[in-house]
Backbone as numpy.savetxt, mean C-alpha at the origin, in Angstrom:
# Nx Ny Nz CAx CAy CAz Cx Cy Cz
-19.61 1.84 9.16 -18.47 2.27 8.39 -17.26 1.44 8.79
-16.56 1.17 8.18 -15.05 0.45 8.14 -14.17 1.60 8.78
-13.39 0.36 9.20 -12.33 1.03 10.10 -11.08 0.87 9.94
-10.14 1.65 10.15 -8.48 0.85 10.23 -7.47 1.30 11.38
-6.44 0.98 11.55 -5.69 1.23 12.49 -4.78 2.45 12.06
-4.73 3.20 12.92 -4.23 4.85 12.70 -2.72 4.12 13.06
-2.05 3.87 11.98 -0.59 3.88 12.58 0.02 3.23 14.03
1.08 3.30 14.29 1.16 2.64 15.64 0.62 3.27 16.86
-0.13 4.21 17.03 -1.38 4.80 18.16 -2.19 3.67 18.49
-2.06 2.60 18.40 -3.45 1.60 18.69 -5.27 2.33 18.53
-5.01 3.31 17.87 -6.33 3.94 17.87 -7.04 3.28 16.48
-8.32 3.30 16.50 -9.31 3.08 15.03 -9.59 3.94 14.90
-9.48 4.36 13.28 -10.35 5.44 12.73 -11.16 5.14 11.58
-11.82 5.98 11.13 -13.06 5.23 9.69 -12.00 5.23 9.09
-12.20 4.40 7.60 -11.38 4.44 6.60 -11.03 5.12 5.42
-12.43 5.92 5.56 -12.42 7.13 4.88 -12.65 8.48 5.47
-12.48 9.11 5.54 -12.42 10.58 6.41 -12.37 11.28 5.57
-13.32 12.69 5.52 -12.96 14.34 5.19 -12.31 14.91 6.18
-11.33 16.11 5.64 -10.55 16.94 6.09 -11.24 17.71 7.11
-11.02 17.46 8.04 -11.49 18.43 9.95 -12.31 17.06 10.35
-11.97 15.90 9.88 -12.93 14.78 10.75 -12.51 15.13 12.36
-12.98 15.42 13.66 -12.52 15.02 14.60 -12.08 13.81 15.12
-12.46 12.29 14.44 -12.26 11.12 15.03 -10.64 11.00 14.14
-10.40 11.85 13.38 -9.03 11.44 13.04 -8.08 12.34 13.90
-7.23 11.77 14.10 -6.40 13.00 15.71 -5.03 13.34 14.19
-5.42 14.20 13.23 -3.93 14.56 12.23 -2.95 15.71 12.79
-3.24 16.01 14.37 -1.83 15.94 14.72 -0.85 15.12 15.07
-1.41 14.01 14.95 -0.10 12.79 14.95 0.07 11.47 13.90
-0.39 12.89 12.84 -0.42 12.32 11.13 0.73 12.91 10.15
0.80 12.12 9.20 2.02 12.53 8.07 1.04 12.85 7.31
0.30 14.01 6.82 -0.38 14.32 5.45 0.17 15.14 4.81
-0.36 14.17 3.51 0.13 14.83 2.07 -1.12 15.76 1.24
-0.51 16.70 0.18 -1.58 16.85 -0.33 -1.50 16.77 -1.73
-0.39 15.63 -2.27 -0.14 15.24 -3.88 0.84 14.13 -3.51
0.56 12.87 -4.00 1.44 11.70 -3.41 2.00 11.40 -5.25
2.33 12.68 -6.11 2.58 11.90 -7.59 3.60 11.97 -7.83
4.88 12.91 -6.37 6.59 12.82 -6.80 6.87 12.08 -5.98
7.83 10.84 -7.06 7.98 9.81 -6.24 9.51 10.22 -5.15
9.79 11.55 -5.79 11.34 11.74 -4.77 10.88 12.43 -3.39
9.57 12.88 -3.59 9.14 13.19 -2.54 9.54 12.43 -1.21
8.21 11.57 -1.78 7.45 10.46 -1.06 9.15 9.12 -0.63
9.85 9.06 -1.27 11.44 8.55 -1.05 11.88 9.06 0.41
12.22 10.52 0.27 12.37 11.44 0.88 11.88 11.13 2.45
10.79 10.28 2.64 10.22 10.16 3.58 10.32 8.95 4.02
10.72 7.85 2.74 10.81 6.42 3.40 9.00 5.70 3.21
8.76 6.23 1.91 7.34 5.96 1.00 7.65 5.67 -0.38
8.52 5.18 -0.46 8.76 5.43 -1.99 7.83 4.28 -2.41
7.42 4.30 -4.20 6.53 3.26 -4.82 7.10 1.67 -4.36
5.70 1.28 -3.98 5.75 -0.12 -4.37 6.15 -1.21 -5.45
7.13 -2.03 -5.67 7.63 -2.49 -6.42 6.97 -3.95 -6.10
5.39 -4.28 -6.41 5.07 -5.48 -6.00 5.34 -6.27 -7.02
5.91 -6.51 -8.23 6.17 -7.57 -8.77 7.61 -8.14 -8.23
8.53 -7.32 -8.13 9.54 -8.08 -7.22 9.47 -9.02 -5.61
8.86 -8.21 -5.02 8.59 -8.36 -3.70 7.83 -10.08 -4.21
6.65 -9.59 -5.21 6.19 -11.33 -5.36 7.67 -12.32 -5.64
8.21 -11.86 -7.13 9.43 -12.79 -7.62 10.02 -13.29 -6.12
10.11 -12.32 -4.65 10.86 -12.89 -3.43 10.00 -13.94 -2.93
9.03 -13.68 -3.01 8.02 -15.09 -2.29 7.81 -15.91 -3.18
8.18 -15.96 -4.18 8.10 -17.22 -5.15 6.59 -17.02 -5.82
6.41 -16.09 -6.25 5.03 -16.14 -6.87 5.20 -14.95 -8.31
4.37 -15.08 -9.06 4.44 -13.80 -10.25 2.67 -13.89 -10.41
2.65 -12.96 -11.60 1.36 -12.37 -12.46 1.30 -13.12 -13.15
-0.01 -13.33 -13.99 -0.01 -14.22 -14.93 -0.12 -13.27 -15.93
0.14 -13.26 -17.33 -0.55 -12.35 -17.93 -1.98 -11.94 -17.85
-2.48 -10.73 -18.22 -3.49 -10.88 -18.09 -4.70 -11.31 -18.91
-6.10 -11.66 -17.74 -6.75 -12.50 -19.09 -7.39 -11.71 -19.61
-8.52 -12.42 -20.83 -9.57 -11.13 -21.49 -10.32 -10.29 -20.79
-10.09 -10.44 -19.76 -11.25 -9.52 -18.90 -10.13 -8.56 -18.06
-9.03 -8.59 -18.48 -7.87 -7.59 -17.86 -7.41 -8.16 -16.53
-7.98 -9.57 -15.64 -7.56 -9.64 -14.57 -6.49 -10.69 -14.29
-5.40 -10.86 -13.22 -4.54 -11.49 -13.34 -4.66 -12.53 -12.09
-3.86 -13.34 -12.40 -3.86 -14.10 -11.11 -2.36 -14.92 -10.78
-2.61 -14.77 -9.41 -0.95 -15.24 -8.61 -0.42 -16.42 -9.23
0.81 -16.75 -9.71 1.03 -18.26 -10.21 2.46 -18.26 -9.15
2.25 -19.94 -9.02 3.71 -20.09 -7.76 4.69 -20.67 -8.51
5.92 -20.59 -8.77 7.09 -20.73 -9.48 8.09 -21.53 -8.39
8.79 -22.22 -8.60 10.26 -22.77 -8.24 11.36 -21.41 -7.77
11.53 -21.46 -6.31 12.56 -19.96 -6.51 13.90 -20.74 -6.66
15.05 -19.60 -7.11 16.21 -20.28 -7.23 16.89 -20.67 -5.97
17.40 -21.94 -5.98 18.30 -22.24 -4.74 17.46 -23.17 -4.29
16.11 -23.68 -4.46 15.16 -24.00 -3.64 14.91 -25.62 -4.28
């Protein structure tokens, strides 16, 4: 099973877990149990990802997408540069 890093604990845990896993320690977890208000999730310093900007900062965008719905990174000229 895959693993990931539990937050800054230096601990591994699987990457998927059911609720009472013991290898997940969620007393020194933030759980949610509906991540769909985004003023919530703000609230906490989670708010949505805005990855098309974040790309426009590294100099990259979306391409449209192709017939098969998938897109791909294109690198652009940033301004100033």
């Amino acid at each position: 099973m895959r693993e990931r890093w539990f937050g800054a604990t230096g601990k591994r845990v699987p990457e998927l877990a059911v609720e009472g896993d013991p290898l997940v320690p969620l007393a020194e977890a933030l759980v949610f149990d509906d991540v769909s208000d985004d003023a919530k999730l703000r609230e906490v310093g989670l708010g949505p990802l805005d990855y098309e900007s974040r790309l426009k900062e590294l100099g990259f965008a979306l391409s449209p997408p192709d017939e098969d719905g998938s897109q791909r990174l294109v690198r652009f000229a940033k301004e100033g540069h």
